[in-house]
KOLKE-902614 format. One record per atom (N, C-alpha, C): x, z, y; residue in three letters. Coordinates in steps of 0.001 Angstrom, whole numbers, plus 500000, padded with zeros to 6 digits. Last residue first. Layout:
# residues N
XZYALA...
//
This chain:
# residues 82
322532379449040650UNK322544380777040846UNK321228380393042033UNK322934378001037306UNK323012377967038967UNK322458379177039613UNK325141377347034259UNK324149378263035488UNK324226377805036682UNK326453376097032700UNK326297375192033899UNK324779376107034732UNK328945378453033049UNK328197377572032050UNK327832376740033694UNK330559380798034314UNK331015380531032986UNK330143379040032132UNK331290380295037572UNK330226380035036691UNK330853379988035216UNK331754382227040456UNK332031382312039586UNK331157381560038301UNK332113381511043665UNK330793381793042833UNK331635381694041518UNK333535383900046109UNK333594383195045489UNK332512382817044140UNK335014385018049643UNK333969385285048270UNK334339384056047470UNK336518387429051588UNK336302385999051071UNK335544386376049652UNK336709388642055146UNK336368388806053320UNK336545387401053235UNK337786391534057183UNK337782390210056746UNK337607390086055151UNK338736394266057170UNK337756393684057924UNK337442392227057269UNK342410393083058791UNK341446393826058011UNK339852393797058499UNK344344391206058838UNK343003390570058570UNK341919392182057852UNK346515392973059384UNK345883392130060565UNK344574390907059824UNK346116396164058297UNK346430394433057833UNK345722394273059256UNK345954398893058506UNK346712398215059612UNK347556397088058989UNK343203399482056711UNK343473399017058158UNK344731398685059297UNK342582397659054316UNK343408398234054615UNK343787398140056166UNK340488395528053011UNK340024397432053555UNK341306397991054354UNK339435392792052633UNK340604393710053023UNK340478394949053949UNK337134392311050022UNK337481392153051536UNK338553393147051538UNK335775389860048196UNK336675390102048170UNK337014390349049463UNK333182389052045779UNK333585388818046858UNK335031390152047092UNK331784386686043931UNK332506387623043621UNK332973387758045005UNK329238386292041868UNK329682385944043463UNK330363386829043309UNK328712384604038147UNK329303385746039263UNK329668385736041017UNK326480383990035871UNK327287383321037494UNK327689384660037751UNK327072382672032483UNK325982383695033709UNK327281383209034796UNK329465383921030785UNK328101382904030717UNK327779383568031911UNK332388384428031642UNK332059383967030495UNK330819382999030392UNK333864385018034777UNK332132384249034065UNK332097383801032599UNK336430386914035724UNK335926385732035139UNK334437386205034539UNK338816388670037321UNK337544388419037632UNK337003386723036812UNK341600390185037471UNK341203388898037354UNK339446389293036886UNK343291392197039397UNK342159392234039206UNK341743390687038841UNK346330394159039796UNK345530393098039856UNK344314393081039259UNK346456397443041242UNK346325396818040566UNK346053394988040828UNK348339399374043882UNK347460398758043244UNK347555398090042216UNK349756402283044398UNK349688402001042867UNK348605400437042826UNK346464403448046179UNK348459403419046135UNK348049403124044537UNK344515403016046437UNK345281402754047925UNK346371403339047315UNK342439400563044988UNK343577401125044965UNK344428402008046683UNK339122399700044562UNK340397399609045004UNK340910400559044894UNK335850398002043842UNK336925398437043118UNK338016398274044126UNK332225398357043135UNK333009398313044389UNK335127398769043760UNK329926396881041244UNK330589397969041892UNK331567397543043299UNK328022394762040509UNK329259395872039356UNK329930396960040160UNK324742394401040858UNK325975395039041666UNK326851395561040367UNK322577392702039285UNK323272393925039001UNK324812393725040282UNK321031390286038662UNK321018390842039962UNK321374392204040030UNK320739390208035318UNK320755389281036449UNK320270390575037951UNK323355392771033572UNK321966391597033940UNK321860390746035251UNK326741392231032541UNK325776392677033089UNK324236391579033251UNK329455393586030497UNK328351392854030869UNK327231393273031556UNK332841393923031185UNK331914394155031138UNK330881393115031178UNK336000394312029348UNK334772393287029231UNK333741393534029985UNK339843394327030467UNK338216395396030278UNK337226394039029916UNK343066395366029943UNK341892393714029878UNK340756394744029743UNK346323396301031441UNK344602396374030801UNK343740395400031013UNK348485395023032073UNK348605396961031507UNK346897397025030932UNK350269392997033354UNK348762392856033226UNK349085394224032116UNK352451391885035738UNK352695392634034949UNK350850393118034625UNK352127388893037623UNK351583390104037776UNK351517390572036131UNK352459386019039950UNK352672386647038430UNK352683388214038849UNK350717383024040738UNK350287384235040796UNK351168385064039418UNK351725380401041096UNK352200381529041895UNK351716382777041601UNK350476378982038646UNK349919378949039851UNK350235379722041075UNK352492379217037136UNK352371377943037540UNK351897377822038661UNK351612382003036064UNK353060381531036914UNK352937380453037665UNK349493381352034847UNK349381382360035941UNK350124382141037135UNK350516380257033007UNK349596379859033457UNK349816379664034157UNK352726382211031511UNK353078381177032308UNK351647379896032867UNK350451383995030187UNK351459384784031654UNK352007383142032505UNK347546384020029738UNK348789383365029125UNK349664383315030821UNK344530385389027983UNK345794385825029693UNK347364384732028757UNK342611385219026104UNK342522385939027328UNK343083385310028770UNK342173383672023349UNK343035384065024222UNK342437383865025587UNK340118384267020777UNK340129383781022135UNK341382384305022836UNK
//
């Protein structure tokens, strides 16, 4: 399976030097956590193999002018519904 193909990524504006691929799995109605950087950040690609993911996404950094502010997203690797 290929993972990560850098000129994808590109296509879509998003390019970012990638240093680690992780797998985790989880059950139905598991919190994965909470993940950030305040120096040194990282990118973070977020995918649904099987099963649904809500993935949400807020800006902690307080002197952004959207700090405070989130966005989410449903993640489906199949034709799960959540």
């Amino acid at each position: 399976m290929k993972s990560l193909e850098r000129d994808i990524y590109k296509n879509w504006g998003l390019e970012a030097d990638i240093y680690e691929e992780f797998e985790s799995y989880s059950k139905r109605n598991v919190i994965r956590g909470m993940h950030f950087q305040t120096r040194e950040p990282q990118v973070k690609i977020v995918r649904a193999v099987t099963g649904v993911i809500h993935d949400v996404v807020v800006d902690i950094r307080r002197d952004s002018p959207t700090f405070g502010k989130y966005t989410d997203i449903i993640l489906s690797g199949g034709a799960e519904r959540i």
